[in-house]
C-alpha positions as CSV (number, residue, x, y, z in Angstrom):
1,X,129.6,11.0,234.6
2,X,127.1,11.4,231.9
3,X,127.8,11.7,228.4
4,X,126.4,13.8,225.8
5,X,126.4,13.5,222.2
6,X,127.0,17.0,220.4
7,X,124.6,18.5,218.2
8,X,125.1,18.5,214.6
9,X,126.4,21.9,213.3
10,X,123.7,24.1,212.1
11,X,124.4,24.7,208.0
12,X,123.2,27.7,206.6
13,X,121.4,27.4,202.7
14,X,122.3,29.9,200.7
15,X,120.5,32.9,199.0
16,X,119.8,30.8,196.0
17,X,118.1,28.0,198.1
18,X,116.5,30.3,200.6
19,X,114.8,32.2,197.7
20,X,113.7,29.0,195.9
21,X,112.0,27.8,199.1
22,X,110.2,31.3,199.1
23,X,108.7,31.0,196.0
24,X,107.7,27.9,196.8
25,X,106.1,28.3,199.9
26,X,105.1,31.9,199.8
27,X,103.1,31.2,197.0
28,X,101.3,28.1,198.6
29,X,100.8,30.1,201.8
30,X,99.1,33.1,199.6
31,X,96.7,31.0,198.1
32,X,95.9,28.9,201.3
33,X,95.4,32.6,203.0
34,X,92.9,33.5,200.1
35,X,90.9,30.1,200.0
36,X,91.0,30.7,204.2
37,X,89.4,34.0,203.3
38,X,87.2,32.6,201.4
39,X,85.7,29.9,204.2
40,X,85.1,32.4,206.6
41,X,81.9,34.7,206.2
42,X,82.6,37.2,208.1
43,X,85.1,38.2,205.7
44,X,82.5,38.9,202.8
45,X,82.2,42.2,204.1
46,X,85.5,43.2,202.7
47,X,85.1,41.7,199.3
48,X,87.8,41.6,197.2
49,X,90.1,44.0,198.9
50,X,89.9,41.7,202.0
51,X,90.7,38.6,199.8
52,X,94.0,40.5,198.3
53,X,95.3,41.5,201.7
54,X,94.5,38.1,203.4
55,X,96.8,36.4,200.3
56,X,99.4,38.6,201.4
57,X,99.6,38.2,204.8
58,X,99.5,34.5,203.8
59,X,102.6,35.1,201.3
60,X,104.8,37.4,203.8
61,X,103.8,34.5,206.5
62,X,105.3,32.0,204.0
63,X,108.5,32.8,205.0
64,X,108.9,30.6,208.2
65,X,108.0,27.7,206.4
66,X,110.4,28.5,203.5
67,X,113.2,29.0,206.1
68,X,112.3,25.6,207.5
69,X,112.7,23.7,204.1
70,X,115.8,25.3,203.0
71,X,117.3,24.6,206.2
72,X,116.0,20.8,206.1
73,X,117.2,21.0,202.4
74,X,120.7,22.4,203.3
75,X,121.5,19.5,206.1
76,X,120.4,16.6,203.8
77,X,123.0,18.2,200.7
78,X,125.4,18.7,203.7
79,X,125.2,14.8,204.6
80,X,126.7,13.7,201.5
């Protein structure tokens, strides 16, 4: 008979925490998105505009990281 050792419950952050991992990390993924833009030439040919929507793909992206810190954030508070 094998034995197996239960999962820890997931915990879910709240709002508050969720959206203060967002603006972390959605603004660090924006800009990274923009300086991403910027390495690669064959997005010169969309100037500016290019560089705007790239730092917003890069923000609305930011999201799974954000998700992944409150949730790491949540279980250590949790612990105690």
């Amino acid at each position: 008979m094998t034995s197996r050792t239960a999962a820890p419950e997931a915990v879910r952050p709240s709002i508050g925490l969720l959206a203060f991992c967002y603006a972390l990390m959605g603004a660090a993924c924006g800009i990274n998105g923009a300086m991403i833009s910027l390495a690669v030439p064959a997005m010169a040919q969309f100037g500016l505009k290019g560089l705007v929507v790239a730092g917003g793909i890069g923000a609305v992206l930011g999201i799974f990281p954000a998700i992944w810190l409150a949730r790491r954030i949540a279980q250590g508070l949790s612990e105690n």
